[in-house]
KOLNU-541924 format. One record per residue (C-alpha): residue in three letters; residue number from 1; z, x, y; chain. Coordinates in steps of 0.001 Angstrom, whole numbers. Example, Ala and Ser with C-alpha at 12.3 -4.5 7.8 and 13.67 -1.06 7.14 Angstrom:
<sites>
+------+-----+---------+---------+---------+-------+
| rest |  nr |       w |       u |       v | kette |
+------+-----+---------+---------+---------+-------+
|  ALA |   1 |    7800 |   12300 |   -4500 |     A |
|  SER |   2 |    7140 |   13670 |   -1060 |     A |
+------+-----+---------+---------+---------+-------+
</sites>
This chain:
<sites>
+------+-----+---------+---------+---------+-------+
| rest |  nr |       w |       u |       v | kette |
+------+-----+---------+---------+---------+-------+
|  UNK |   1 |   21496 |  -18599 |    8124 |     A |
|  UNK |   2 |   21497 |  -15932 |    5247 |     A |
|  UNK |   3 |   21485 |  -12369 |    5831 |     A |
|  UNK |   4 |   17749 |  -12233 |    5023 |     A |
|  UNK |   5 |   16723 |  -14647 |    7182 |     A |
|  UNK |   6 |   18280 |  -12656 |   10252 |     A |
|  UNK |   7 |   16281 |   -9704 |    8703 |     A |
|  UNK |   8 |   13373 |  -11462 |    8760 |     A |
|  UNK |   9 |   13845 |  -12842 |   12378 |     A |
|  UNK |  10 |   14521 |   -9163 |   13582 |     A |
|  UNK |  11 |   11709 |   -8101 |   11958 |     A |
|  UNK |  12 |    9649 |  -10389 |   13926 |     A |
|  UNK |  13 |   11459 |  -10197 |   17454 |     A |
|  UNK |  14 |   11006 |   -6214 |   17006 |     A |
|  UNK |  15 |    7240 |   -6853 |   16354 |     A |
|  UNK |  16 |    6584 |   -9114 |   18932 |     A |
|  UNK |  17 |    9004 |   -7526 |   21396 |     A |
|  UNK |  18 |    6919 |   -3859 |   21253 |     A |
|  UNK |  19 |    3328 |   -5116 |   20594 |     A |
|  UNK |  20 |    2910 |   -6002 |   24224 |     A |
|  UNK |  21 |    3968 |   -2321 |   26027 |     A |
|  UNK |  22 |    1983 |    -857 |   23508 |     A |
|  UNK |  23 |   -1034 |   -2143 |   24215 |     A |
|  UNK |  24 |    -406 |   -1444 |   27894 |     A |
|  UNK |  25 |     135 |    2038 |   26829 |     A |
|  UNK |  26 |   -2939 |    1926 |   24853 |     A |
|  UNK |  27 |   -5045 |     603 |   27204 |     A |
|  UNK |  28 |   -3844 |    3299 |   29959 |     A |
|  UNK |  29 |   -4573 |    6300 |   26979 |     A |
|  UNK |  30 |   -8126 |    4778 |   26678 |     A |
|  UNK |  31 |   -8914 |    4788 |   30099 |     A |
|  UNK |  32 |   -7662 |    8143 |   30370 |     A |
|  UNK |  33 |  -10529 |    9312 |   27422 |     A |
|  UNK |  34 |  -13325 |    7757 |   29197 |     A |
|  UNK |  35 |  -16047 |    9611 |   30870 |     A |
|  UNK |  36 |  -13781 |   10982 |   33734 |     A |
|  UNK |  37 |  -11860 |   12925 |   31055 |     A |
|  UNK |  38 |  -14872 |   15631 |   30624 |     A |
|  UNK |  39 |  -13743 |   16793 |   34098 |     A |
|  UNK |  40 |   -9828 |   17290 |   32786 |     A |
|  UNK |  41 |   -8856 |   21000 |   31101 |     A |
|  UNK |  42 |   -8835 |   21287 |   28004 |     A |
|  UNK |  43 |   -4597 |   21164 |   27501 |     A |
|  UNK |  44 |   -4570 |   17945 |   29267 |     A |
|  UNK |  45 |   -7472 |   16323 |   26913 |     A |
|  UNK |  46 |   -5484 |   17656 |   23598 |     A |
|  UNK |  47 |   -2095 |   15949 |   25440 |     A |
|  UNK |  48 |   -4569 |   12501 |   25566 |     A |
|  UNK |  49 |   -5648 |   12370 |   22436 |     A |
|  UNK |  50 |   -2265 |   13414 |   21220 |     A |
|  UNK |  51 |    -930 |   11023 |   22959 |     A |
|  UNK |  52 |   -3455 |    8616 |   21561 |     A |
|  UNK |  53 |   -2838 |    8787 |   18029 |     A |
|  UNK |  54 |     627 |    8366 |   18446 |     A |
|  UNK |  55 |     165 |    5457 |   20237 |     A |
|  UNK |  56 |   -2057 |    4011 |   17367 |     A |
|  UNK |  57 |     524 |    5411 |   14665 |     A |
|  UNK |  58 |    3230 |    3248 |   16437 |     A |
|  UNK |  59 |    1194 |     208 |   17393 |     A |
|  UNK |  60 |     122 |     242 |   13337 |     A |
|  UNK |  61 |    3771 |     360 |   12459 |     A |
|  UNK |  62 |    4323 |   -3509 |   14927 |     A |
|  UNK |  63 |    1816 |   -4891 |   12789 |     A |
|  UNK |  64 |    3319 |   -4254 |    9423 |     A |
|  UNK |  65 |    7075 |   -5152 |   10480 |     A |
|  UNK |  66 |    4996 |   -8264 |   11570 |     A |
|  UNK |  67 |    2975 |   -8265 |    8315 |     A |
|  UNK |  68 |    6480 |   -7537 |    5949 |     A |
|  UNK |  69 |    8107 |  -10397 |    8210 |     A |
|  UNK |  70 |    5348 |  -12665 |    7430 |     A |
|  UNK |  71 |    5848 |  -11930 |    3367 |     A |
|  UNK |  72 |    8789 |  -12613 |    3380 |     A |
|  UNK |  73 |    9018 |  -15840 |    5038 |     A |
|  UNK |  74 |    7542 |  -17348 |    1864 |     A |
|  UNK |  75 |    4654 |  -18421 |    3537 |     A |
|  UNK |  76 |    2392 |  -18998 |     848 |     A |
|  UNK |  77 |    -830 |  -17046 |     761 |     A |
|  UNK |  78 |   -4247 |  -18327 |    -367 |     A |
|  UNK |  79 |   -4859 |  -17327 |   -4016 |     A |
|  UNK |  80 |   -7989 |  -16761 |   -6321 |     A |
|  UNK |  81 |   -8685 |  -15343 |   -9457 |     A |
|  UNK |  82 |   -8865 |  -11901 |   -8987 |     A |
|  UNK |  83 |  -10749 |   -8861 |  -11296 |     A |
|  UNK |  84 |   -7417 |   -6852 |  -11178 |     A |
|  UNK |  85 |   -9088 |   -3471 |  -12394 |     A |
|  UNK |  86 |  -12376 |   -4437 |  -10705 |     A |
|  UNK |  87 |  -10080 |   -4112 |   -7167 |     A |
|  UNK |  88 |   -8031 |   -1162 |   -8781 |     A |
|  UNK |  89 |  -11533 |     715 |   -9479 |     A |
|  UNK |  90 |  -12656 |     118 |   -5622 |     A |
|  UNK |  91 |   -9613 |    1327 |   -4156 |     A |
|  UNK |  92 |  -10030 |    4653 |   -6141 |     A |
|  UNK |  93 |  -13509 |    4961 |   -5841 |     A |
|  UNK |  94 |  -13180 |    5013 |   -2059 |     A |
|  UNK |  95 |  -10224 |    7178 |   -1886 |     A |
|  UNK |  96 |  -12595 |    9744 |   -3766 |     A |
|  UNK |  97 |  -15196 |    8808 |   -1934 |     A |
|  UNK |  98 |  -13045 |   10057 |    1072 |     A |
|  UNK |  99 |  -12297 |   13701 |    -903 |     A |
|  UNK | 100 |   -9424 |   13079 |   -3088 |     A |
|  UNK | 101 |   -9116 |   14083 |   -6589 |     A |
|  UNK | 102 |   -8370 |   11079 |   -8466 |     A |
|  UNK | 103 |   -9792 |    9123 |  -11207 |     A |
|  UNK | 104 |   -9475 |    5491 |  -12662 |     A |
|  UNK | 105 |   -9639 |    4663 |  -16031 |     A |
|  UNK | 106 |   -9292 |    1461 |  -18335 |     A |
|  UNK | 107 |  -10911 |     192 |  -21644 |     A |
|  UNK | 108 |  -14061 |   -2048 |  -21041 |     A |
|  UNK | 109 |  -12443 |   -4674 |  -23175 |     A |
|  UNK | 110 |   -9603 |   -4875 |  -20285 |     A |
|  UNK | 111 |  -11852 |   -4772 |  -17601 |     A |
|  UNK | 112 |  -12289 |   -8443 |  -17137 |     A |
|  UNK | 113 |   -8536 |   -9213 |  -17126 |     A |
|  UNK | 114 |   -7896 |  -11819 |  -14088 |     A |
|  UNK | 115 |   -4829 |  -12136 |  -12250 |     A |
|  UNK | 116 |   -4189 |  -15044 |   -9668 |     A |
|  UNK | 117 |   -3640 |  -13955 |   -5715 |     A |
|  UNK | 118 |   -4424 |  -13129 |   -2329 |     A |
|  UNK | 119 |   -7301 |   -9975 |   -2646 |     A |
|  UNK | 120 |   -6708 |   -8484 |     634 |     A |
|  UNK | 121 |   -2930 |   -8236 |      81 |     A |
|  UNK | 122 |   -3350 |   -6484 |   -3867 |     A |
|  UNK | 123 |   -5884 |   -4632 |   -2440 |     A |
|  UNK | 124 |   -3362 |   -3534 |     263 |     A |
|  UNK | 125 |    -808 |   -2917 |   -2062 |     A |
|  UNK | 126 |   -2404 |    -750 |   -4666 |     A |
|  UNK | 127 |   -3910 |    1575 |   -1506 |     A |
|  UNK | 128 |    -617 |    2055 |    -408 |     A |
|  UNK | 129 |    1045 |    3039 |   -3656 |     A |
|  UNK | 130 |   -2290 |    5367 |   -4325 |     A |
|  UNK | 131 |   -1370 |    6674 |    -961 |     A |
|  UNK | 132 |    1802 |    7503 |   -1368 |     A |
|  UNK | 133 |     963 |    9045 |   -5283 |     A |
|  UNK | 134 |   -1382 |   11310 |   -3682 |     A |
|  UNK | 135 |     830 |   12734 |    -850 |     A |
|  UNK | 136 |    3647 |   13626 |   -3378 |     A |
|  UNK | 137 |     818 |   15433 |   -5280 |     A |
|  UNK | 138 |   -1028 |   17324 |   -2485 |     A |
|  UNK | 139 |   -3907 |   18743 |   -3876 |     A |
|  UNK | 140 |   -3076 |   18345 |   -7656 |     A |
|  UNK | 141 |   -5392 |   15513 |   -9285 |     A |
|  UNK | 142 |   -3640 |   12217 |   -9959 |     A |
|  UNK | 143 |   -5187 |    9580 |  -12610 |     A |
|  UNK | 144 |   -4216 |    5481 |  -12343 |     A |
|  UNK | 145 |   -4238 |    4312 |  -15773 |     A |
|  UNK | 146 |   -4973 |     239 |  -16233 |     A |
|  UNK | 147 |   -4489 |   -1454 |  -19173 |     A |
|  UNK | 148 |   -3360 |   -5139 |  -20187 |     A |
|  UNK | 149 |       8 |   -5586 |  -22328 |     A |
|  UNK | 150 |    1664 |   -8474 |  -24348 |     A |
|  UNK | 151 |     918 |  -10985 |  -26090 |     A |
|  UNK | 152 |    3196 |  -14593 |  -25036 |     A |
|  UNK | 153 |    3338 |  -13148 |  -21204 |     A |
|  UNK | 154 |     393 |  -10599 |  -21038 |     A |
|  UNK | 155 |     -20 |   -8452 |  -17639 |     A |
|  UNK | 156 |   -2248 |   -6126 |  -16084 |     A |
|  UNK | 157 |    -682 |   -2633 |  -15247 |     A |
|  UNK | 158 |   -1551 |    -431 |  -13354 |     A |
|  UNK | 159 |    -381 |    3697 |  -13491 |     A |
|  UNK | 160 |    -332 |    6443 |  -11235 |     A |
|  UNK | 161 |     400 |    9852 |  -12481 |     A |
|  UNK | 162 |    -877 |   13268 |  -13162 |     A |
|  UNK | 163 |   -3558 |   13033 |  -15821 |     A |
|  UNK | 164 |   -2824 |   12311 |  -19193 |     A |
|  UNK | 165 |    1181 |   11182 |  -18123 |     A |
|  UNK | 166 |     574 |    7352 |  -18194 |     A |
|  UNK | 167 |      54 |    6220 |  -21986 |     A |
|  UNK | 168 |    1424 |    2890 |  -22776 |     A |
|  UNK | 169 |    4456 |    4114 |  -24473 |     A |
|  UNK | 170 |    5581 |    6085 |  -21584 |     A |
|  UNK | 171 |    4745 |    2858 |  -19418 |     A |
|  UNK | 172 |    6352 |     444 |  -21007 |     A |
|  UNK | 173 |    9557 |    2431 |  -21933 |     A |
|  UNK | 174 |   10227 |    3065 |  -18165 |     A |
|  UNK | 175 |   10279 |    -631 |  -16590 |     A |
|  UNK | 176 |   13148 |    -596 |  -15060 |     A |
|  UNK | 177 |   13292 |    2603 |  -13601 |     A |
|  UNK | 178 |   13688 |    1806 |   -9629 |     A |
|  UNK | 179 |   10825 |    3050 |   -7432 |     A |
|  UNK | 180 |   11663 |    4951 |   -4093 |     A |
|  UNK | 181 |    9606 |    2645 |   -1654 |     A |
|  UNK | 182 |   11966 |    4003 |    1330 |     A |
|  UNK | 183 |    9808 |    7238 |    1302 |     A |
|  UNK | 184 |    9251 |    9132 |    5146 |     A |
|  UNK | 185 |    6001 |    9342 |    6160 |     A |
|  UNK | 186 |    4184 |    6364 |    5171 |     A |
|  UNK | 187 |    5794 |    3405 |    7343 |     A |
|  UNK | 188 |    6351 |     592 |    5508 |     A |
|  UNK | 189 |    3338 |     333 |    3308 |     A |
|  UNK | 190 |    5785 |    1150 |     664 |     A |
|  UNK | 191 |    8076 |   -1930 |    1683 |     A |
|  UNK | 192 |    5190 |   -4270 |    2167 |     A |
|  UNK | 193 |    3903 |   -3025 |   -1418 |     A |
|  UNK | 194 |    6498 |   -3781 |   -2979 |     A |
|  UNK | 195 |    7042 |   -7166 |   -1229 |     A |
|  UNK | 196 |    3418 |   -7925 |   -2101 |     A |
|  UNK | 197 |    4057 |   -7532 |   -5767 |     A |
|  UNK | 198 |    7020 |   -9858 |   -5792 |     A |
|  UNK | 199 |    5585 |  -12808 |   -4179 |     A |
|  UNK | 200 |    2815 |  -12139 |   -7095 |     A |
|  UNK | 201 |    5459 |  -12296 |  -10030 |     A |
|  UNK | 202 |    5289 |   -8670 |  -10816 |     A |
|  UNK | 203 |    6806 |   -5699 |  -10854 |     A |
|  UNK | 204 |    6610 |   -2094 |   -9283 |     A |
|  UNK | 205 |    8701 |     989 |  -11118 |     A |
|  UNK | 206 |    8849 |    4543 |  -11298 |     A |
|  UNK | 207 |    7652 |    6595 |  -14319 |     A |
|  UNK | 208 |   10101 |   10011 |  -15968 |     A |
|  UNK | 209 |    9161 |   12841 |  -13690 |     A |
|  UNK | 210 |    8174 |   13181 |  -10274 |     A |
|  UNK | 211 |    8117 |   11431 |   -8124 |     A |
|  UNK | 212 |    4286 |   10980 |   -7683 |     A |
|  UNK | 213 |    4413 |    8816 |  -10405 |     A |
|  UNK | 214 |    4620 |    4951 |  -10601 |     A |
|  UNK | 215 |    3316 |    1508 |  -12110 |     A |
|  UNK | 216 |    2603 |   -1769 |  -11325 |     A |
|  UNK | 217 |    2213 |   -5059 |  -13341 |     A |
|  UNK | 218 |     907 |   -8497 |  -12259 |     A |
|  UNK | 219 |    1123 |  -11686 |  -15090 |     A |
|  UNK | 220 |   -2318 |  -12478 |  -16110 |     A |
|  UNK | 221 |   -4080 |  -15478 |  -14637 |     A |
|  UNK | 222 |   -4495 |  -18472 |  -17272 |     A |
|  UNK | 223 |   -7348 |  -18755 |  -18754 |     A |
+------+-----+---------+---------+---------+-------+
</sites>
């Protein structure tokens, strides 16, 4: 058995091993906020709900060692053809819907460009690395960039950066720059990103700068 295959079984064991106390735990914290809670001080309801979200944080944690487990078991996902930018332009649209300063852009003659995969996991994907872009940044406005490159082997990239960073040159240039997916803070959404891309045939790199900056490419879909 290879060394990622023992990964990948630990991965699962740890899942499945703390998904069930959890729950318990979870249960007990929501029983806890029910209507009796009104009648608790308020020190003990801010230790609850506390409490709570930690439980939550850790029980969301389980399910993506399950879900990075699952990717890389090869288990092959249902694919479609998928409006790349269409799903880029959703997932920034709702994080500004949500109050973040952030902005997508792309030519209208790239905006049909298809790529072939599972929706939910891109969609997954490119949330977390807009996630992660926009927690480096704080406050500061960031700008994801798409565009479609080459001509034998096109792709659809993707860039996150401050605005104005991201031209093609600057892209391209900087492929194989390694991106710091082992970042605190955000789990492993980073991980499963990245894992995501790869069983899609792309890439995922780091741009000169910061590092709230990054890009992702996918192969084009035939046509």
């Amino acid at each position: 058995m290879s060394m990622d295959d023992d990964c990948r079984r630990l991965m699962s064991l740890v899942a499945h091993e703390l998904r069930s106390p959890g729950a318990v735990v979870a249960g007990y914290l929501r029983m806890l906020k029910g209507p009796s809670s009104s009648d608790m001080p308020g020190r003990e309801q801010k230790m609850i709900e506390e409490a709570n979200r930690s439980c939550a944080r850790l029980l969301h944690i389980v399910q993506e060692l399950s879900d990075l487990a699952e990717l890389s078991s090869g288990v092959e996902m249902k694919r479609t053809r998928v409006p790349f930018f269409t799903l880029c332009d959703e997932v920034v649209q709702t994080a500004a819907d949500e109050g973040a300063d952030v902005t997508f852009i792309c030519d209208e003659v790239d905006r049909a460009a298809m790529v072939e995969g599972h929706e939910p996991r891109l969609k997954q994907a490119v949330s977390a690395l807009l996630a992660a872009i926009m927690r480096e940044r704080g406050s500061a406005p960031v700008e994801a960039r798409g565009f479609v490159h080459g001509d034998s082997c096109p792709s659809a990239l993707i860039a996150f950066s401050e605005p104005g960073a991201a031209t093609a040159d600057v892209v391209l240039t900087h492929q194989q720059t390694p991106f710091d997916y082992w970042r605190g803070g955000m789990g492993l959404s980073l991980p499963i990103a990245r894992r995501i891309v790869q069983v899609h045939g792309g890439m995922l790199w780091a741009l000169p700068g910061s590092r709230a900056t990054c890009a992702l490419s996918l192969p084009l879909a035939a046509a």
